[in-house]
C-alpha positions in Angstrom: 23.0 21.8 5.3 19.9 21.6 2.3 21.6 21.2 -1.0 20.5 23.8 -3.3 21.2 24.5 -6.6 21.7 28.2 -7.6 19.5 29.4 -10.8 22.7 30.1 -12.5 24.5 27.0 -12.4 23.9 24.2 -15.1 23.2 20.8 -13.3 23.4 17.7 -14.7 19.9 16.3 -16.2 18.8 13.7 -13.4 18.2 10.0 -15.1 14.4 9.8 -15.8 11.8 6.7 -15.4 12.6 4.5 -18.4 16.6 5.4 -18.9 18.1 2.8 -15.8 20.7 0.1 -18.0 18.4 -2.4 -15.8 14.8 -1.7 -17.7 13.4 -1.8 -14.1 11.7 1.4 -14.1 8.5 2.7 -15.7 6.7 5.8 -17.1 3.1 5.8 -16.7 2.4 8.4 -19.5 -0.5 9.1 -21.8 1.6 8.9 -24.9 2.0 5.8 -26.9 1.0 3.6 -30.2 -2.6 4.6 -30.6 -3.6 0.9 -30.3 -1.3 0.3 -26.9 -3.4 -0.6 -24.2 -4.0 0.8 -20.9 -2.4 -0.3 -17.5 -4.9 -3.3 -16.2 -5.9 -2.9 -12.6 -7.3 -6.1 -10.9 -10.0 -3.9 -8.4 -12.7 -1.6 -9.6 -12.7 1.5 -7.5 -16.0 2.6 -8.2 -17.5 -0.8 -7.8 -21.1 -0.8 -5.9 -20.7 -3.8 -2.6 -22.8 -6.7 -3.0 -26.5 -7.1 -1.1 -25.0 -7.7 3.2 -26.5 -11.8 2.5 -23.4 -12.0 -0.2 -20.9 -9.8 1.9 -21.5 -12.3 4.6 -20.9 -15.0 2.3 -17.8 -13.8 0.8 -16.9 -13.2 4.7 -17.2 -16.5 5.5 -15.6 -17.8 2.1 -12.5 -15.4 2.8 -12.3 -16.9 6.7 -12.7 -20.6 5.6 -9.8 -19.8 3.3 -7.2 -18.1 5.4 -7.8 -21.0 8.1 -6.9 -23.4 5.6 -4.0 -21.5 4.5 -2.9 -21.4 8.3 -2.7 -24.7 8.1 -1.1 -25.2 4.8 -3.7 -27.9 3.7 -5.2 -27.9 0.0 -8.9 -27.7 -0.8 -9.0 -31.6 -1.8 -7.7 -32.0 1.5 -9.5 -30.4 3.6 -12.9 -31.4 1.8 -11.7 -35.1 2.5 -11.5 -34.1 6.0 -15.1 -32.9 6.0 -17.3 -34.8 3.3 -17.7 -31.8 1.2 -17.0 -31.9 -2.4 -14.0 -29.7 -4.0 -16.8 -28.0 -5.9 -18.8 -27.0 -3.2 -15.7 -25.9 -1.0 -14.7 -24.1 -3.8 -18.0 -22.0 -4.1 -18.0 -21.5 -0.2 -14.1 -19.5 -0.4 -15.3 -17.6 -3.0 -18.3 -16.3 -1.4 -20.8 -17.7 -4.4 -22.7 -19.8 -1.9 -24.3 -20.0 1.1 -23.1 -23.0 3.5 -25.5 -25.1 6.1 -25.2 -24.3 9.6 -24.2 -28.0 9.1 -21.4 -27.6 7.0 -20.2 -24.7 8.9 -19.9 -27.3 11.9 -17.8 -29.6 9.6 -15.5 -27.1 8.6 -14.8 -25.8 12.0 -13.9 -29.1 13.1 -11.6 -29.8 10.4 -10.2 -26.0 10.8 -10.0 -26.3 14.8 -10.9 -23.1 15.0 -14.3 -21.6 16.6 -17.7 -21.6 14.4 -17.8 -17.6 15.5 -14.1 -17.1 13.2 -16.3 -17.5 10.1 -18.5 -14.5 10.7 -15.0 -12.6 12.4 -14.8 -10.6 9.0 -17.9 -9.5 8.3 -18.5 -8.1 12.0 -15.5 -5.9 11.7 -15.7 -2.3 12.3 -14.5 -0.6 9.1 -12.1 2.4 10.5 -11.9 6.3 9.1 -10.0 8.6 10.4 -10.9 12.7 9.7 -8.0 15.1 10.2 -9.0 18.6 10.0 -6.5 21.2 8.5 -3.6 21.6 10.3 -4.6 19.2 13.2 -2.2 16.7 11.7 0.5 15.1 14.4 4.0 15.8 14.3 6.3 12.6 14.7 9.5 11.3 15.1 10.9 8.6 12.3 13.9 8.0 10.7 13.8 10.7 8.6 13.5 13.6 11.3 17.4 13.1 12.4 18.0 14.9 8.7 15.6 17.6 9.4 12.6 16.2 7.8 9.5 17.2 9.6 6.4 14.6 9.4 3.0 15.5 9.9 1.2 12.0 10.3 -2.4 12.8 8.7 -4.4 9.2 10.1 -3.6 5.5 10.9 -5.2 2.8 9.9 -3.8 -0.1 11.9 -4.4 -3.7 10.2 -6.9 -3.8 7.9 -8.9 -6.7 6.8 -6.6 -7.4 4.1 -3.6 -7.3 6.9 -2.1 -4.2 5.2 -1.3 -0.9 7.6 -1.5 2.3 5.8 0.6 5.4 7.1 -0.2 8.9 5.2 2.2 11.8 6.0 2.9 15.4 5.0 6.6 16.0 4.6 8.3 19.1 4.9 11.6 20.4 3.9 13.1 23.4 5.0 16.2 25.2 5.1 17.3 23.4 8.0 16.8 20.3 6.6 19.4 17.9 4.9 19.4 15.4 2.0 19.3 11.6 3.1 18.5 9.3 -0.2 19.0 6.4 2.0 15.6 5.4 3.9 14.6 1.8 3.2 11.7 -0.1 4.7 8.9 -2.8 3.7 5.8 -2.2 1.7 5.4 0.3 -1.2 5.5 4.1 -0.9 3.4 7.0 -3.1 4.7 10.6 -3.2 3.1 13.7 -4.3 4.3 17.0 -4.6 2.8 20.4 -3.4 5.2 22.6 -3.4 8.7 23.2 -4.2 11.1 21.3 -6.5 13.2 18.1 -5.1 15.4 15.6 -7.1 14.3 12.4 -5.3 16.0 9.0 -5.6 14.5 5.8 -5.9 18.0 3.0 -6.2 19.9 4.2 -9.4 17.2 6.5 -10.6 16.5 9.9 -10.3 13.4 12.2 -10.8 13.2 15.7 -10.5 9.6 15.9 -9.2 7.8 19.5 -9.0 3.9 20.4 -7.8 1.7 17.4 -9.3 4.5 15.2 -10.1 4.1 11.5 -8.4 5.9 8.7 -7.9 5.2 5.0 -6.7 7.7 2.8 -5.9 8.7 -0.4 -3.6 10.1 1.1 -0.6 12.6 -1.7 -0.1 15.1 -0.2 -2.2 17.1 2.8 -1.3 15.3 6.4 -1.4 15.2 9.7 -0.6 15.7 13.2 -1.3 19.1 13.6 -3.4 18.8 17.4 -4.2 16.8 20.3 -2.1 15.9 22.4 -5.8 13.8 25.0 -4.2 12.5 25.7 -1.0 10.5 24.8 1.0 9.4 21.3 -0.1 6.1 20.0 0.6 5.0 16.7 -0.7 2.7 13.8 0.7 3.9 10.2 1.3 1.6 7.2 2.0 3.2 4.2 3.4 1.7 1.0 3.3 2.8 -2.1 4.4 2.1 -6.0 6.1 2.9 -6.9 9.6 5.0 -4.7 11.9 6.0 -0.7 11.7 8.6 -0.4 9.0 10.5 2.3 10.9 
């Protein structure tokens, strides 16, 4: 049966972001020294691509290095194996040149792979997936044996970074149960809609209502711990490398 708590009990204050005895947790917050600097992210989301002559050369760069991390070789090695100077091998992974149908040939020697797996990335389909509103498809996963009902909203299978991305809408109802024990690879984002959940991530626990978030590394224990109030609606995008984390 949900765990509720009744609006006249006193429960106990759940253990926010920032309190664990380990220091592991965060609280991404507006608040702060005036002078405290923002959170650095490494990719600019509003960023404008390059002209297609540079995306095919950053294509080609990205190839050329995954094949030679394949084969677990180092730059000065594998420019020995061709004739090409670290420099210029260096300018061809990062995409800031353009390299000889010549040099090409040399590589994909040295590579053994095809001269066709340099231009594999940048002939890619790049995959959407449009779910109208309520068209969403209800599917069985670990959580569903505690009554949690998930509403897959798209699948994007391996991208060209290798990553699979899963977003879901969760439901919890009266029938459901609490089960603060799922655990898989990759990293996790909730948001909440509706209803009020205490939800545990390892030894911490955040009573999350409409708007509240939280991002975490789905290896460790989590879950629901405590059905507030019902029903619970909140969605969760899974993302991960290699196979279905279950």
């Amino acid at each position: 049966m949900a765990k509720r708590t009744d609006p006249g009990d006193t429960a106990p204050t759940p253990r926010r972001a920032g309190q664990a005895q380990d220091g592991q947790a965060q609280r991404l917050t507006r608040d702060g020294p005036p002078n405290a600097p923002r959170p650095a992210l490494d990719q600019d989301p509003h960023a404008v691509s390059d002209p297609r002559e540079r995306n095919l050369e950053v294509a080609i760069g990205r190839e050329v290095r995954a094949s030679r991390g394949r084969l677990g070789i180092t730059a000065a090695e594998l420019a020995a194996k061709t004739g090409i100077s670290v420099g210029m091998l260096s300018k061809i992974e990062n995409g800031q040149t353009s390299p000889s149908l010549t040099t090409l040939q040399s590589l994909s020697r040295a590579l053994g792979v095809p001269l066709t797996a340099f231009f594999r990335r940048f002939e890619e389909a790049r995959a959407a997936v449009f779910v109208k509103a309520g068209e969403g498809v209800d599917v069985d996963r670990r959580g569903t044996r505690a009554g949690h009902q998930y509403n897959l909203l798209g699948h994007l299978g391996q991208t060209s970074a290798g990553v699979t991305v899963e977003p879901y809408l969760i439901t919890l109802s009266e029938t459901s149960d609490v089960f603060p024990a799922f655990q898989h690879e990759g990293v996790e984002f909730l948001f909440m809609l509706e209803g009020e959940v205490v939800y545990r991530h390892a030894d911490m626990l955040y009573r999350m209502t409409p708007g509240d978030s939280l991002f975490f590394d789905a290896d460790a224990q989590h879950g629901p711990e405590e059905l507030v109030s019902l029903p619970i609606r909140y969605l969760s995008i899974i993302s991960y490398r290699g196979a279905d984390p279950g």
